[in-house]
C-alpha positions in Angstrom: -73.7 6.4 -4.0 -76.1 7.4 -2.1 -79.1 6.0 -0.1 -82.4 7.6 0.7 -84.6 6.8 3.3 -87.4 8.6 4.4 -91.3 9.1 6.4 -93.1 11.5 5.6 -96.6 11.2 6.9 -98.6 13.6 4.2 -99.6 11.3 1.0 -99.4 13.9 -1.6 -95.8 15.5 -0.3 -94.9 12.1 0.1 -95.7 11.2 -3.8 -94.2 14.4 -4.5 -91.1 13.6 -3.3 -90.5 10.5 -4.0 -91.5 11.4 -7.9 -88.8 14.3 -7.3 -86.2 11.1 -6.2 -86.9 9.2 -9.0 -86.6 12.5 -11.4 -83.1 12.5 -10.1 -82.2 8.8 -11.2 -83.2 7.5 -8.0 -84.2 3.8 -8.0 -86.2 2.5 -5.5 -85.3 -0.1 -3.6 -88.4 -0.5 -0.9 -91.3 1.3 -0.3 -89.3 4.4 1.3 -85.5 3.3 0.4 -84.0 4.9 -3.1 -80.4 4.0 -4.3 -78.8 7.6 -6.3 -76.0 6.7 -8.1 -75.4 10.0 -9.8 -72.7 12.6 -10.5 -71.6 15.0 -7.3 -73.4 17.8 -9.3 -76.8 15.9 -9.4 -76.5 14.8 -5.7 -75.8 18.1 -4.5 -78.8 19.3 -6.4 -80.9 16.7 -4.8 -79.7 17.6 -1.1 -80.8 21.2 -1.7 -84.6 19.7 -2.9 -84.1 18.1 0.1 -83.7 20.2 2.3 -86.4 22.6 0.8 -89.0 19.4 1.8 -87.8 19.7 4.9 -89.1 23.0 5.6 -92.5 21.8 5.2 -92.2 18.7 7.2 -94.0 17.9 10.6 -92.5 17.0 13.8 -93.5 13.0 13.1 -91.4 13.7 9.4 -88.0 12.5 8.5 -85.2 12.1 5.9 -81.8 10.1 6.4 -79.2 10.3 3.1 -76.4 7.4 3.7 -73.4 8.0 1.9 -72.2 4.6 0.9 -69.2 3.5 -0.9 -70.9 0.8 -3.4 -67.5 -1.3 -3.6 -68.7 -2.5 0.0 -72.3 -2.6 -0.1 -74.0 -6.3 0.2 -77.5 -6.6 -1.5 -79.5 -9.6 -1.0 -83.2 -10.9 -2.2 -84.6 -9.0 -4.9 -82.6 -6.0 -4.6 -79.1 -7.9 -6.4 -81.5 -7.9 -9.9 -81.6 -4.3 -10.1 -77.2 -4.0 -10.6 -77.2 -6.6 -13.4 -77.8 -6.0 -17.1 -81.2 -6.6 -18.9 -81.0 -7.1 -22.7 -83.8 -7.5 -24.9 -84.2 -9.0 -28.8 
């Protein structure tokens, strides 16, 4: 898994890409925070839009990925309701 964080101070790049996260099965978790738990194939693919943002960004711009084994990650608040199952009738 891994986790996105980023400030980028443009509005429409930063729409852009965080519409380009969530088209990579992102899910956000705050405002600037996404949660990709994808296939290596699909992350790999991400890091290369990535870094194809990044040569467009300013000096004040950034972009941290955390790599995060999810077996040891603690979610509290709101954020524990996105991991559980939601069934409808």
């Amino acid at each position: 898994m891994v986790i996105v964080s980023y400030d980028i101070t443009d509005d429409k790049m930063r729409t852009n890409f965080s519409k380009m996260l969530k088209s990579h099965g992102a899910i956000r978790l705050q405002f600037s925070v996404y949660e990709v738990r994808n296939t290596k194939r699909i992350v790999d693919n991400l890091v290369a839009k990535i870094e194809a943002y990044a040569k467009h960004f300013t000096a004040d711009d950034s972009v941290i990925l955390f790599d995060v084994d999810s077996d040891k990650l603690t979610k509290y608040g709101n954020a524990i309701h996105r991991d559980q199952a939601v069934v409808y009738f």
